[in-house]
N, CA and C of each residue as an Amber inpcrd file, in Angstrom:
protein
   234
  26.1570000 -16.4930000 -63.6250000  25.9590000 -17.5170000 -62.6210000
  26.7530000 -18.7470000 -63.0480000  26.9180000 -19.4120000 -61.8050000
  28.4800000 -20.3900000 -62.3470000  27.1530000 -21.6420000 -62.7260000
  28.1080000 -22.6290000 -63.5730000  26.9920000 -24.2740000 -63.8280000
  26.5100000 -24.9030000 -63.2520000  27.0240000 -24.6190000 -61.6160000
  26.7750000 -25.3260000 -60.3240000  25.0070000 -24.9510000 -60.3810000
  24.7780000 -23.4560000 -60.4880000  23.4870000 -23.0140000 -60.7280000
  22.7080000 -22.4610000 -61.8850000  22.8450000 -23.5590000 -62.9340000
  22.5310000 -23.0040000 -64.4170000  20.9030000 -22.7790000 -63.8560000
  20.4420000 -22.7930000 -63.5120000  18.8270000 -22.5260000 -63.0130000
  18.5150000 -21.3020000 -62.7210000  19.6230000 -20.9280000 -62.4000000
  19.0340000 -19.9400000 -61.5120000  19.9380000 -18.2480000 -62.3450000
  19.3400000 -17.3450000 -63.1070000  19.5820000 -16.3110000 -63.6400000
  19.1720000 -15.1010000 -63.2080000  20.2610000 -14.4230000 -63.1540000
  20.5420000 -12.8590000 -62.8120000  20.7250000 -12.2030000 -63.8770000
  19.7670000 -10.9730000 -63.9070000  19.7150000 -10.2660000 -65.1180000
  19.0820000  -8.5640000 -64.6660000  19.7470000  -8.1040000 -64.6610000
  19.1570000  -6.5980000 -64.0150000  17.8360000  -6.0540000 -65.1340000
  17.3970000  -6.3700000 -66.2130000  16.2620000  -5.8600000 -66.7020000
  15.0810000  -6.8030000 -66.2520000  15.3960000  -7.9470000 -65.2810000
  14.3060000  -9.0680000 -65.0720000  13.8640000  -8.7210000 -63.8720000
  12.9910000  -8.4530000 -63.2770000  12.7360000  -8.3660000 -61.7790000
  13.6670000  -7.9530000 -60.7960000  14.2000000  -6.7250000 -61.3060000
  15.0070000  -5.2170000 -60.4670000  16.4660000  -6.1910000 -60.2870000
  16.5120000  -7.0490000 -60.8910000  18.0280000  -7.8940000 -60.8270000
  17.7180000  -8.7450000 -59.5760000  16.8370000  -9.5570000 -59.1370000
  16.8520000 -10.6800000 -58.2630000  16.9920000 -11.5080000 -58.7590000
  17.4730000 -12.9920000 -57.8990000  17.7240000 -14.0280000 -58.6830000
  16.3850000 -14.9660000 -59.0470000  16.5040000 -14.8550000 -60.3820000
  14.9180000 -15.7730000 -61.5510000  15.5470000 -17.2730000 -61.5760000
  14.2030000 -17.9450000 -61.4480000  14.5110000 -18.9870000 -61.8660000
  14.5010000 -19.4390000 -63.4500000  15.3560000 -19.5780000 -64.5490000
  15.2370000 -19.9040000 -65.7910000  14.6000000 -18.5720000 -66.5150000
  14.8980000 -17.5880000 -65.8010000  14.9770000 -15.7870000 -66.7590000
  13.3970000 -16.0580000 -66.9800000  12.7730000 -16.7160000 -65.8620000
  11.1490000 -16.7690000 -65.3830000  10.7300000 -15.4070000 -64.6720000
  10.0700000 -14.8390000 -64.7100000   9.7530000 -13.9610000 -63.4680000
   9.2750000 -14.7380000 -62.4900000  10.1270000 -15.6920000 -62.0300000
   9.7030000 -16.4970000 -60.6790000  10.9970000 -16.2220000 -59.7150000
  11.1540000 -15.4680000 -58.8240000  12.4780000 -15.3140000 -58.3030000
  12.6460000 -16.4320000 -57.4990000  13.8600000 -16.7070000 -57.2730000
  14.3900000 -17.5270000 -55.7870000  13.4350000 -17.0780000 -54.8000000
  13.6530000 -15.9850000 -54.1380000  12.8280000 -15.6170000 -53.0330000
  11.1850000 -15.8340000 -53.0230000  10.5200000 -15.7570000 -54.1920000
   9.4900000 -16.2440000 -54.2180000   9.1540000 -17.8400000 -53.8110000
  10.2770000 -18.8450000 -54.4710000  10.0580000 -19.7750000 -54.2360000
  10.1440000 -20.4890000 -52.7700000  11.1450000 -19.5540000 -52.5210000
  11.5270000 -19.9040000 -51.0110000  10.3920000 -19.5400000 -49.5510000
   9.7500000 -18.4120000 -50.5900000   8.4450000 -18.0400000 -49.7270000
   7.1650000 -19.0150000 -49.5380000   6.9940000 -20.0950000 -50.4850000
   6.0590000 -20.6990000 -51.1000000   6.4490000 -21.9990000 -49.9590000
   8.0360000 -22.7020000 -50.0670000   8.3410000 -23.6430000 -48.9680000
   7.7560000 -23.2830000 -47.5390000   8.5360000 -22.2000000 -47.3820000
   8.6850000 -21.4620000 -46.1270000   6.8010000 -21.2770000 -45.0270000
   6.0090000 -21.2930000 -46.1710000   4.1420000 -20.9420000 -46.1050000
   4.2280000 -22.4550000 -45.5290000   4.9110000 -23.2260000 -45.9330000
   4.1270000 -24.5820000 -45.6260000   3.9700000 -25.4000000 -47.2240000
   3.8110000 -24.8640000 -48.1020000   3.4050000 -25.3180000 -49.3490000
   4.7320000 -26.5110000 -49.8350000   4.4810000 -27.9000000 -49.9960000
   5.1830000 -29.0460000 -50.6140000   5.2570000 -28.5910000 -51.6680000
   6.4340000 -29.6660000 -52.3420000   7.0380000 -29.2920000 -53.2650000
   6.1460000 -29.4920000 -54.7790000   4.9510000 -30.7930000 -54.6760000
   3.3030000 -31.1730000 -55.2360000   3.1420000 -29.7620000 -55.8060000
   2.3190000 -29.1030000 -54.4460000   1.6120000 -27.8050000 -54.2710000
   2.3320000 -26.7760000 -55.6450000   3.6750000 -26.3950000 -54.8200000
   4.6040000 -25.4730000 -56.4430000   3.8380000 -25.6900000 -57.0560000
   4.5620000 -27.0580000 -57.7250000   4.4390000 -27.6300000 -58.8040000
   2.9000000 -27.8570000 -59.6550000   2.5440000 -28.0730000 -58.7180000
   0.3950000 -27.2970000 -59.2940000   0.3790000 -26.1220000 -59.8220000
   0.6310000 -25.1550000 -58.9990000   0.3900000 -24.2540000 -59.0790000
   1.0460000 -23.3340000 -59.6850000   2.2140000 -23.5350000 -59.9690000
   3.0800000 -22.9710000 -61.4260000   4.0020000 -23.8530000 -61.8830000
   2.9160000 -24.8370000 -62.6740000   3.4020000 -25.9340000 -63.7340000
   4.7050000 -25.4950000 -64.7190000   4.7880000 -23.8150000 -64.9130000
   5.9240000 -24.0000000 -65.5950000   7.6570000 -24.2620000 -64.6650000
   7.3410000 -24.1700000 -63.6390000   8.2250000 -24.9130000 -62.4620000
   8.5560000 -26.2950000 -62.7260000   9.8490000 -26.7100000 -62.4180000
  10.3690000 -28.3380000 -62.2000000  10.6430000 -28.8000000 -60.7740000
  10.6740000 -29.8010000 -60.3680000  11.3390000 -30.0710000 -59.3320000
  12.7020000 -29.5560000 -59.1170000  13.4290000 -30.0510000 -59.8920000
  14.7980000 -29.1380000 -60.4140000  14.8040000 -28.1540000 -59.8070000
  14.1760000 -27.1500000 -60.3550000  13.8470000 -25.8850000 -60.2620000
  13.9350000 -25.4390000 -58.4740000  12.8930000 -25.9140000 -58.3180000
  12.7840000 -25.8710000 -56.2950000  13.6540000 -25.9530000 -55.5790000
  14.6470000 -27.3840000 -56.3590000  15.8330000 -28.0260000 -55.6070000
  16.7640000 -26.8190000 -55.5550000  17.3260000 -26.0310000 -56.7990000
  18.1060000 -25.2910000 -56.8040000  18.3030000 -24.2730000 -56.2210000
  17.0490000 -23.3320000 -56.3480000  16.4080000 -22.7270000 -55.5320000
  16.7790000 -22.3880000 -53.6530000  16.7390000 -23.8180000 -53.4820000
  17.1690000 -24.2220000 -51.9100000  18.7070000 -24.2040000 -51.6530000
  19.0540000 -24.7100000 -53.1350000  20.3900000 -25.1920000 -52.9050000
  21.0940000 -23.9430000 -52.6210000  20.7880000 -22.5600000 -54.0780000
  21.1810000 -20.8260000 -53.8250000  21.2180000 -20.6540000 -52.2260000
  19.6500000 -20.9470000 -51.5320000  19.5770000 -19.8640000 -50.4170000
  20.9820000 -20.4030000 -49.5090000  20.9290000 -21.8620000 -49.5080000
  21.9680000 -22.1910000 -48.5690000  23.5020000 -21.9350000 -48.7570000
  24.0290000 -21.8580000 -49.8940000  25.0230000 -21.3000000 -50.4730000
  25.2740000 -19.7320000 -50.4360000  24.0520000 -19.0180000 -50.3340000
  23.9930000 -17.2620000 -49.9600000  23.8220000 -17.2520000 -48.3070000
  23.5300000 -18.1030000 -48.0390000  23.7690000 -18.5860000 -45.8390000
  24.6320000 -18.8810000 -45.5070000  25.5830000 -19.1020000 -46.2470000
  26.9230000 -19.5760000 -45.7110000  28.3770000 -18.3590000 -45.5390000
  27.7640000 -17.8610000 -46.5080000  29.0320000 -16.4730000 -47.1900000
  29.1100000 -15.8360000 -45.6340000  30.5340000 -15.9280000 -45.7270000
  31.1190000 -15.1380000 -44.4490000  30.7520000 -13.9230000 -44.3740000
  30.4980000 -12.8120000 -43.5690000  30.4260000 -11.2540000 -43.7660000
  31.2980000 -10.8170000 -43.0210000  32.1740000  -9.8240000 -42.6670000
  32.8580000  -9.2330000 -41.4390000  32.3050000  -7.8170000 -41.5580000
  32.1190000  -7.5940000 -40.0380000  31.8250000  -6.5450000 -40.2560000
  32.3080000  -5.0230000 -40.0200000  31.7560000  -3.8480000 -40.8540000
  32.7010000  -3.1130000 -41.0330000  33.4870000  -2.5220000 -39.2860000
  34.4690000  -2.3080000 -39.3780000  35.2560000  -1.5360000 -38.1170000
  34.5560000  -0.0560000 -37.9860000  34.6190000  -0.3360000 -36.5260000
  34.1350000   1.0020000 -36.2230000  35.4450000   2.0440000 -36.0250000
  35.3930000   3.5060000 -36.4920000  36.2430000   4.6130000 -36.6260000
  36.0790000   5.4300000 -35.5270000  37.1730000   5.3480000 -34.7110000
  37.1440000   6.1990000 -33.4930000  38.0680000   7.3850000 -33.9670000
């Protein structure tokens, strides 16, 4: 993962290779699930103290950076 996202680690023996936050078993997608419920950024942070703000921010910052990536899609073979 480039420095832009030192937070955020990919590791295929960590949680089937999703992206962890800090080689946490806390994935991105988890966290993003936790916003997404309604839950402030407080709330996280209660509730898995080993979380930073940091942490959340980056988190957000990944999904929108993995929302942006162009796809084309494949041609169909006649």
């Amino acid at each position: 993962m480039s420095k832009r996202f030192g937070r955020i680690t990919i590791n295929p023996e960590v949680c089937m290779g999703q992206a962890t936050i800090r080689a946490m078993r806390i994935t991105v997608a988890f966290v993003l699930k936790l916003l997404a419920s309604g839950m402030n950024h407080e709330e996280i942070l209660n509730a898995y103290p080993e979380l930073e703000e940091k942490d959340i921010m980056q988190a957000i910052e990944y999904a929108a950076w993995l929302a942006e990536e162009y796809h084309r899609p494949i041609p169909a073979h006649y």
